[in-house]
C-alpha positions in Angstrom: 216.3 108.5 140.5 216.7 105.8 143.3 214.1 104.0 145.3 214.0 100.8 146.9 213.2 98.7 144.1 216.4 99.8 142.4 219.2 99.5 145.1 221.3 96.6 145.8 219.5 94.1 147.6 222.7 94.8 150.5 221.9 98.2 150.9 217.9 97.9 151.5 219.0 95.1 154.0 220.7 98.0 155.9 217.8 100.3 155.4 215.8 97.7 157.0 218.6 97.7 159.9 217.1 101.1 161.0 213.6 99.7 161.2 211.3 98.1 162.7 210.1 94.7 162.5 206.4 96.0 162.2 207.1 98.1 159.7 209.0 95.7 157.7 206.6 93.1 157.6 203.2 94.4 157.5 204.0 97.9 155.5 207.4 97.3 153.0 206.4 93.2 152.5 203.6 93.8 150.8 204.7 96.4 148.8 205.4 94.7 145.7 206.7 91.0 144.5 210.4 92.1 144.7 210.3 93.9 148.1 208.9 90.6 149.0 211.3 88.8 148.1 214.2 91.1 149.8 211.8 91.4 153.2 212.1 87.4 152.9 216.1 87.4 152.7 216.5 89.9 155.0 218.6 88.2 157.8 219.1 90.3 160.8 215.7 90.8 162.3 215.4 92.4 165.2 212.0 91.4 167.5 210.6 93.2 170.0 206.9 92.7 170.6 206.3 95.5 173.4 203.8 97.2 171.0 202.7 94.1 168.8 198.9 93.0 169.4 198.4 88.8 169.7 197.0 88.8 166.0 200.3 90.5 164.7 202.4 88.4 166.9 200.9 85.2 165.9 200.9 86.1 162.0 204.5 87.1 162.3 205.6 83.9 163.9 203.8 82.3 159.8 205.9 85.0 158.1 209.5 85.2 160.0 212.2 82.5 160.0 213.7 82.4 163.0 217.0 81.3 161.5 216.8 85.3 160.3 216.7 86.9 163.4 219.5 88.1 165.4 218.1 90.0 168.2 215.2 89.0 170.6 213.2 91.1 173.1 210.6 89.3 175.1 208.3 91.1 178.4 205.7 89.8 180.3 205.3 93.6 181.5 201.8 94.0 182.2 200.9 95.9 178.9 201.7 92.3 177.1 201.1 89.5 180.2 201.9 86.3 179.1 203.9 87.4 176.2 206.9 85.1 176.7 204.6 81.9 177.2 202.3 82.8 173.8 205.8 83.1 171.9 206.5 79.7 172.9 203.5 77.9 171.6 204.2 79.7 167.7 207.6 80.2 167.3 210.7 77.2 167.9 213.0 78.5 169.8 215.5 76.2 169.4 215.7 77.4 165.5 217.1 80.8 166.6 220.4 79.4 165.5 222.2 82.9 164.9 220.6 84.7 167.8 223.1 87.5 169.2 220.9 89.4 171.9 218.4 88.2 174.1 215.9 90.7 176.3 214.2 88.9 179.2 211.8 91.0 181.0 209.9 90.5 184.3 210.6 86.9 183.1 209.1 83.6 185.5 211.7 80.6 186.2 210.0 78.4 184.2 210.3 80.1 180.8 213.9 80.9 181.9 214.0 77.3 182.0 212.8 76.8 179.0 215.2 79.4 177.2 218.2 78.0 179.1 217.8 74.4 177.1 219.1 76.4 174.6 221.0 79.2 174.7 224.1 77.9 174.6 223.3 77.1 171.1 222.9 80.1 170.5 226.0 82.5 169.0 225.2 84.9 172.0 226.9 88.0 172.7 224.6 90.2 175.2 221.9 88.8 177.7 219.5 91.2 179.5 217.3 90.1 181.9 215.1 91.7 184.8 213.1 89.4 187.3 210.9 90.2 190.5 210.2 86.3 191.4 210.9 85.4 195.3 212.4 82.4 194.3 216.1 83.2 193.9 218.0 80.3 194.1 216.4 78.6 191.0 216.5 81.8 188.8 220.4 82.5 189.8 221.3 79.4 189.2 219.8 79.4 185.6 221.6 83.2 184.9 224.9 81.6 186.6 224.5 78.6 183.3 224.1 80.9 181.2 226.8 83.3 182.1 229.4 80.3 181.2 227.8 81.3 177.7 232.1 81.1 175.6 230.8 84.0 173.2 228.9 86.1 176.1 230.4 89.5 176.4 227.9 91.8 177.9 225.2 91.4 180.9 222.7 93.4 181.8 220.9 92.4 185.2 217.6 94.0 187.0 216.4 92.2 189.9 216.8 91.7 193.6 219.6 91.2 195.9 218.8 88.1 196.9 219.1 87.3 193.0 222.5 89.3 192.7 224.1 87.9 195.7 223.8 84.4 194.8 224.7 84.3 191.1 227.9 82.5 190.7 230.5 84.0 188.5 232.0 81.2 186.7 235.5 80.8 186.0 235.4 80.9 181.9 233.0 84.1 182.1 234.5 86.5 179.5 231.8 89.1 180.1 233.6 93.2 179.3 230.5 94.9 180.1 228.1 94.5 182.7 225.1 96.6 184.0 223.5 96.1 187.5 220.6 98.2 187.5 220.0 97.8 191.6 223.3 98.0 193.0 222.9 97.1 196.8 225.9 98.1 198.6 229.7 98.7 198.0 230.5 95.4 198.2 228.5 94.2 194.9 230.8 96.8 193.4 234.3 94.8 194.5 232.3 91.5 194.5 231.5 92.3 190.5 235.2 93.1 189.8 237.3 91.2 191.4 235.3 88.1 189.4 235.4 89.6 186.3 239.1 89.3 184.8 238.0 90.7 181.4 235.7 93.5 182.6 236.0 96.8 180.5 232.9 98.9 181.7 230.9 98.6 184.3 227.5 100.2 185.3 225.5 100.7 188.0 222.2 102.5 187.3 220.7 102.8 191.3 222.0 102.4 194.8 218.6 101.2 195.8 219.8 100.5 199.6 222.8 102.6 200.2 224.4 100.6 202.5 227.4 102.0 204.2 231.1 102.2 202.5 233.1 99.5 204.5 237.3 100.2 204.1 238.0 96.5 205.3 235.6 95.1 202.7 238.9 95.7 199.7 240.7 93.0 201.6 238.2 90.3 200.8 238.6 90.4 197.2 241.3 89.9 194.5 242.2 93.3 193.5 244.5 92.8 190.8 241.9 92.3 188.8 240.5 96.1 189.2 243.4 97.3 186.5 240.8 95.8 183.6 238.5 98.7 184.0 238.3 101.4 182.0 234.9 102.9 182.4 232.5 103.1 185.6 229.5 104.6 185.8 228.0 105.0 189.3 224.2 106.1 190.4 223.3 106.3 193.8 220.3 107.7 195.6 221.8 107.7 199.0 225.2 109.7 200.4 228.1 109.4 198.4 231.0 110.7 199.7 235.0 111.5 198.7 236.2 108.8 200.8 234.2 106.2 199.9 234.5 106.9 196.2 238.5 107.7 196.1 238.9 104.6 198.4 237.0 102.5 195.1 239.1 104.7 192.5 242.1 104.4 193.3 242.4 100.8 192.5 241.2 101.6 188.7 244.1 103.2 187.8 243.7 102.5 184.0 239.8 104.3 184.1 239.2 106.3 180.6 235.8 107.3 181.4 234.0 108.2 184.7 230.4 108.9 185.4 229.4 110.0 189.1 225.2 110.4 189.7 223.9 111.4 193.0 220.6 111.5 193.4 220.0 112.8 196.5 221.1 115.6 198.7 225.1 115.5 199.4 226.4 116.6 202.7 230.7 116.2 201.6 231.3 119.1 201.0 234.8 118.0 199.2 232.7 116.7 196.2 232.1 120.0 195.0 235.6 120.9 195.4 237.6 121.4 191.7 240.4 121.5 193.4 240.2 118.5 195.7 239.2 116.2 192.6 242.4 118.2 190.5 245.0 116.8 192.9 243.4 113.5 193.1 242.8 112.9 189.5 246.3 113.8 188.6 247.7 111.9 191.2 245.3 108.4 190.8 243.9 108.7 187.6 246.3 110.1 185.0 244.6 108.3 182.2 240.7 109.5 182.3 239.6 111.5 179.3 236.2 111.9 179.9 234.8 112.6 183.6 230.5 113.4 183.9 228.8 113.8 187.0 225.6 115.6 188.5 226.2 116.6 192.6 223.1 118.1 194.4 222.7 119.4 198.2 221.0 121.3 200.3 222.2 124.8 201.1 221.9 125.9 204.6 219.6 129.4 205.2 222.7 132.0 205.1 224.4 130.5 202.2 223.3 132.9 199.2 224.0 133.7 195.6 227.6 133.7 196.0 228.2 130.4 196.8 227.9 129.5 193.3 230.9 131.6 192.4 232.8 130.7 194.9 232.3 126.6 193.8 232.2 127.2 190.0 235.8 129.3 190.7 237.4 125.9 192.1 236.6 124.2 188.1 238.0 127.7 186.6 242.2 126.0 186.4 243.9 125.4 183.4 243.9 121.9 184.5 240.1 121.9 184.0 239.3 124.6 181.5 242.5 123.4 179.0 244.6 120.0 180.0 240.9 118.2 180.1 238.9 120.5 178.1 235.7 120.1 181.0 233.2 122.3 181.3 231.1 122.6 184.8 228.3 124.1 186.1 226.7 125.6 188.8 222.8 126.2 189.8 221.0 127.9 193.1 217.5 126.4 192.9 214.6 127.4 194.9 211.4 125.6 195.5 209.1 124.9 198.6 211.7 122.6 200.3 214.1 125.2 200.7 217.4 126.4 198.6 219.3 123.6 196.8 223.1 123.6 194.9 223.1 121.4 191.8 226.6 121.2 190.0 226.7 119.2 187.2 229.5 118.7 183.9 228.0 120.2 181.2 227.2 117.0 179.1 225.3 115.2 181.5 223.9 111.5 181.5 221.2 110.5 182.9 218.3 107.7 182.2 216.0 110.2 183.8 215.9 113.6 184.1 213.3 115.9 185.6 214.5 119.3 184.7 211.9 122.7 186.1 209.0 120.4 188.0 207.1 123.7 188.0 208.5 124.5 191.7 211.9 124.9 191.1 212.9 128.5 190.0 217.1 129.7 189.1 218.1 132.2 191.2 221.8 131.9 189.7 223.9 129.9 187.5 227.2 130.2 186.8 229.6 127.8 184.1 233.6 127.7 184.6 234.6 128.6 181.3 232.5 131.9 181.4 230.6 131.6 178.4 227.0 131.2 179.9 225.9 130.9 176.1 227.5 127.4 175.6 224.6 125.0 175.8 224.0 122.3 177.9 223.8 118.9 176.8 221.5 116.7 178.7 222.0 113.0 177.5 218.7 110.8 178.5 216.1 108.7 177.5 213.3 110.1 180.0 212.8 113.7 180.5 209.9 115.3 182.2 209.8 118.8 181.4 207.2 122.1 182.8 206.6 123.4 179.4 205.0 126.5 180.9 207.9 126.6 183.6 210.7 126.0 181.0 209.2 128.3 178.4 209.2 131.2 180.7 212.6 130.2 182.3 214.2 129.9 178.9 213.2 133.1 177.3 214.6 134.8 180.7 217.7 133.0 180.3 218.0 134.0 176.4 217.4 137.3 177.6 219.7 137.6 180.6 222.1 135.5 177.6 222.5 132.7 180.1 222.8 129.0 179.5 220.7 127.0 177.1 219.6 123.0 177.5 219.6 120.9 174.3 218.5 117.4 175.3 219.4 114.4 173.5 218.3 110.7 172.8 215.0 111.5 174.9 212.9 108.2 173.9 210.3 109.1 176.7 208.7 112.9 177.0 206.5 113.7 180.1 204.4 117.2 180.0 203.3 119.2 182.4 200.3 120.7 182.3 199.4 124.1 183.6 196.6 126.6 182.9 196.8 126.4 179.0 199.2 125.0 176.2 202.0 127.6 175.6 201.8 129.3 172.4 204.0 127.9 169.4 205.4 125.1 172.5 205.6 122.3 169.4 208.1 123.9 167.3 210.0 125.6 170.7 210.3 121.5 171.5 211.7 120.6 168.3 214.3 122.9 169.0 215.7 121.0 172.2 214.8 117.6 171.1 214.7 116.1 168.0 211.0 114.8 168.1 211.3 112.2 165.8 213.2 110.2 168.0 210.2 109.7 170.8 208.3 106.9 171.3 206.5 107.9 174.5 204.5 110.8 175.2 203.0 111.3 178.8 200.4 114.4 179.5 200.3 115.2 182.9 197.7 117.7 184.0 199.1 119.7 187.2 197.5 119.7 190.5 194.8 122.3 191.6 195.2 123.8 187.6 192.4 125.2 185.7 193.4 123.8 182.2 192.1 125.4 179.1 191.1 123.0 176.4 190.1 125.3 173.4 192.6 124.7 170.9 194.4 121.6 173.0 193.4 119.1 170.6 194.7 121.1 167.1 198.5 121.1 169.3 198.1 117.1 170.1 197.4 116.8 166.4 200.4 119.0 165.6 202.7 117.1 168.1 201.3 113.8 166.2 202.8 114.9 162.9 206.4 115.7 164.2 206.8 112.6 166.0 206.1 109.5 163.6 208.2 107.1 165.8 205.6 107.5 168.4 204.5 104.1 169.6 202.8 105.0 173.2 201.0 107.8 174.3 199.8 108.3 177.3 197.5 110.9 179.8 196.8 111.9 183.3 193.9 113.6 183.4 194.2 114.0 187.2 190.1 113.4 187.1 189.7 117.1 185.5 186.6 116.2 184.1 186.7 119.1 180.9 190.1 117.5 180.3 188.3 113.8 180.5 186.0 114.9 178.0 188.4 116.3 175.7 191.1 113.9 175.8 188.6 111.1 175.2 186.7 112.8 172.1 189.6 115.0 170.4 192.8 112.9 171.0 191.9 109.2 172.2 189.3 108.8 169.4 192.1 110.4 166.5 195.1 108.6 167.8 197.3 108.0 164.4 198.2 104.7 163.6 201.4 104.6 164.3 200.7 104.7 167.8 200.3 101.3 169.5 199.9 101.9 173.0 197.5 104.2 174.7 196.9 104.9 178.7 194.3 107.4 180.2 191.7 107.5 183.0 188.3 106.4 181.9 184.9 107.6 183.1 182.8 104.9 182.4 182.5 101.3 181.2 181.1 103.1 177.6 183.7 105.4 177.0 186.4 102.2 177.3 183.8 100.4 174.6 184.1 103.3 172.6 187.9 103.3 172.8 188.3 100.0 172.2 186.0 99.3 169.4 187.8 101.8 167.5 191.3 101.0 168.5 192.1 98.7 165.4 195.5 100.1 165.8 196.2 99.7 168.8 198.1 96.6 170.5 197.7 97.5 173.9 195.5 100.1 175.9 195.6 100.7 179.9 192.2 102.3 181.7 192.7 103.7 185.1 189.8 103.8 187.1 189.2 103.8 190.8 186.7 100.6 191.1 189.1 98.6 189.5 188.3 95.4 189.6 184.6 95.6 189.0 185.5 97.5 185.8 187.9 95.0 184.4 185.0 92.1 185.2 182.8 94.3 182.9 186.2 94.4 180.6 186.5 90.9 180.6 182.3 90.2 179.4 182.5 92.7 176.7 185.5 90.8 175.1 184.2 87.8 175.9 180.8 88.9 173.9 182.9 89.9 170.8 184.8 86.4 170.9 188.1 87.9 171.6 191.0 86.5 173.7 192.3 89.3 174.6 194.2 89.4 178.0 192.7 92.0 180.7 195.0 91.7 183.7 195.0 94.7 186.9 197.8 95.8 187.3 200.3 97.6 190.6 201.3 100.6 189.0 198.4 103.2 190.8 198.1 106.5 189.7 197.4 109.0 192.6 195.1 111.6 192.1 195.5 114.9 193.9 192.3 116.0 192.8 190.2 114.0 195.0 193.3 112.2 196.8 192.3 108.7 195.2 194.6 106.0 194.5 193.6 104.6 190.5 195.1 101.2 189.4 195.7 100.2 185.8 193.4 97.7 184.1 196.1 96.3 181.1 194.3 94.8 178.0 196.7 93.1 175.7 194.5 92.9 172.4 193.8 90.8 169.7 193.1 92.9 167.0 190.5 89.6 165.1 187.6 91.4 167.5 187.6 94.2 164.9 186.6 91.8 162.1 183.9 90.4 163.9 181.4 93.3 162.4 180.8 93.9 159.0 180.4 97.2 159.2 184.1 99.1 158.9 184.8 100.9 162.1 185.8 104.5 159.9 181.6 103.7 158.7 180.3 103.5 162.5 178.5 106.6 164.1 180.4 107.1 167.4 177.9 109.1 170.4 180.4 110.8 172.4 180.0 111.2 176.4 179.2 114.6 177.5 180.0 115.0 181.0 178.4 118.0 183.3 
């Protein structure tokens, strides 16, 4: 019988490769003397401190050689302010010496600065990095150094125009994949590729201004270049339309793979033509294997139920059903905005994807290749989901033996609320996710929603068990005060430990004391009140009493509540888990009063 003690020390090191760093150090390390010893060999640790309290931080910077670690994510999000600076004062940053990946998020100039001293001693191969700071001359210059980086191969970049516009693309850049997360116009596009002689894949999460398609912009740029390409993936959250995006394709003759996301309502009518994309795909881009794309728009008031089968028809060819082997489909969705037309490829890709809000109902569906019980797969990593609403629609769809939605690598879960929890709703989840895989959970109650709370807290405990990678979780009570009550006493109060993160409306300045004097878990918890800043004064004495530097910081990120049509902002507490030894009396050992609200 195996275990870890008797493998090859190689093959625990690639166990380790699927874990992480917490769980390496503070739960296999001390194990036993041998484990030990292979933790302290282990080579290709991977840091990200998103859900590591200051305590854990600072006692892994005592344990973890920096010569061992080959990937590095830093934030100063709000949920860890001043992250990136208290790395700097324990660990030497010049020793990562076989550092392949670096993380930068909502990073300031001067730690960039900082970083840049040495990065080019660093064997890098990808560099990520999102920045809100007004100064943009200073941090594009810095990105611009680094980008001259001889083993640098792929970029990721989240920040403004203003950022983007004046980084300069050096001549000796080999970079063959590069993501702009705020794309600002078509431009960027032909600015990006015709500077970029290597460029393999490109992607461009969000047209953020959607500024018009100019045709004379293609003669300001070197478009030889434009043959590298070989997979573009293209979000925008403003018009696209068939001239603007054939006018772009046609110079990417060598394409393999093609993603097209609109976001918004779509008034080209010719992009939800199969056969108009048939003739040009066979004409300008002979070598794409793989085309994905998601199409939405509004239908006008006499359009009805047979406009789907007249669109779906125009994907029904050989060309489409046999030569490529796509599969499309087709939706009429009502909701209180009207009638809308979502056609879609039936593996779709999308960071986010909010499918059944609770407004929208099906009125028809149709697929091309007239098998409505092929599933559709829903590629994302954030999906909000109506359970009620998709519970109901789904066992309609089973029974009318229409389509079914499987979603895959969903790392973020939002739930609706409604009147009550669905019954069995944790195993009918598992069986279009794989729950294991989420680290956030959000609970959203619904607007104007009576919400029954018997039995509520035995389903949170039952969601706990099935999802063990579960690092943040995360409720809007939407100021329902039975729902307060119970999410304080039956799931804030039995949060399992492998949960680091936890955000929720508070009540009062007790409750948060209550939270946080038993959250010897947690690394980070977020409070949403409404007198915010007088509440995080009273957060910052109580820590101050217990001797703790932790860091309480407001945050931006409001909450709206349509209950009483208040605006809540975030107060962020980045902990330092030393307060909990300041008693000598263990926290399981403490009599907790619980709030009873009327």
């Amino acid at each position: 019988m195996y275990s870890l003690q008797t493998l090859p020390i190689e093959l625990v090191h690639r166990i380790f490769d699927q874990l992480d760093i917490q769980t390496i150090i503070f739960s296999i390390r001390s194990t036993c003397k041998l484990l030990y010893a292979i933790t302290n060999t282990y080579n290709r640790c991977a840091l990200n401190f998103r859900y590591t309290s200051k305590s854990d931080l600072l006692l892994m910077s005592l344990i973890i050689d920096p010569k061992n670690v080959i990937s590095l994510t830093l934030s100063d999000e709000n949920e860890t302010h001043s992250e990136i600076r208290f790395m700097f004062s324990h660990f030497h940053i010049d020793q990562f010496t076989r550092l392949r990946s670096l993380t930068l998020s909502n990073i300031k100039y001067d730690d960039l600065e900082k970083f840049q001293k040495h990065i080019m001693n660093y064997p890098l191969k990808r560099f990520s990095i999102s920045s809100n700071i007004l100064d943009s001359t200073k941090i594009a210059t810095s990105i611009s150094f680094i980008l001259s980086h001889h083993n640098l191969r792929e970029f990721e970049f989240d920040g403004s125009e203003q950022i983007l516009n004046e980084i300069h693309w050096p001549v000796s850049c080999r970079l063959e994949h590069v993501t702009i997360a705020q794309w600002y116009s078509w431009s960027t596009v032909y600015f990006v590729l015709s500077h970029l002689p290597f460029l393999r894949a490109l992607v461009l999460k969000d047209d953020s201004a959607g500024v018009s398609f100019k045709h004379s912009i293609i003669t300001q740029y070197d478009i030889k270049q434009l043959c590298h390409l070989s997979s573009l993936s293209l979000n925008s959250r403003y018009n696209l339309t068939t001239d603007n995006i054939q006018s772009l394709l046609v110079h990417l003759p060598m394409l393999t793979h093609l993603r097209l996301i609109g976001l918004q309502h779509l008034s080209d009518i010719f992009l939800f033509d199969g056969f108009q994309w048939e003739n040009f795909i066979e004409k300008k881009l002979s070598a794409l294997k793989k085309f994905e794309f998601w199409f939405r728009k509004q239908l006008n008031p006499h359009e009805d139920n047979t406009t789907v089968e007249s669109i779906i028809s125009t994907f029904r060819t050989s060309f489409w059903l046999k030569t490529k082997g796509w599969f499309v489909k087709c939706d009429h969705v009502e909701n209180r905005y009207g009638q809308q037309l979502y056609l879609y490829s039936t593996t779709i890709c999308q960071d986010s994807f909010d499918y059944l809000n609770g407004e929208n109902t099906i009125l028809r569906s149709a697929t091309n290749n007239m098998n409505n019980h092929s599933a559709v797969i829903i590629n994302t990593q954030r999906l909000s989901l109506d359970l009620n609403k998709y519970i109901s629609n789904d066992t309609q769809q089973n029974t009318n033996g229409t389509t079914q939605y499987l979603f895959q690598n969903v790392r973020e879960l939002t739930l609706m609320i409604g009147s009550h929890w669905p019954m069995r709703s944790i195993k009918y989840l598992s069986t279009i996710l794989n729950l294991s895989n989420l680290q956030i959970i959000c609970l959203h109650c619904k607007h104007r929603s009576h919400i029954e709370t018997h039995g509520l807290d035995a389903v949170i405990g039952t969601l706990f068990k099935y999802t063990l990678n579960l690092r943040s979780f995360q409720i809007n009570c939407n100021n329902f005060q039975t729902m307060l009550s119970m999410s304080l006493n039956d799931i804030c109060l039995k949060l399992p430990h492998h949960i680091k993160h936890l955000a929720t409306d508070i009540i009062n300045m007790n409750d948060a004391k209550m939270i946080l004097e038993r959250a010897e878990h947690l690394s980070n918890v977020t409070f949403y009140r409404r007198d915010t800043y007088s509440f995080a004064d009273e957060i910052n004495i109580w820590l101050r009493q217990h001797a703790s530097d932790s860091i309480c910081k407001v945050g931006r990120d409001f909450r709206f509540s349509s209950y009483n049509d208040e605006l809540h902002f975030p107060v962020h507490i980045w902990l330092n888990n030393s307060l909990h030894k300041q008693s000598n009396t263990p926290v399981s050992e403490k009599r907790v009063k619980r709030t009873h609200y009327t």
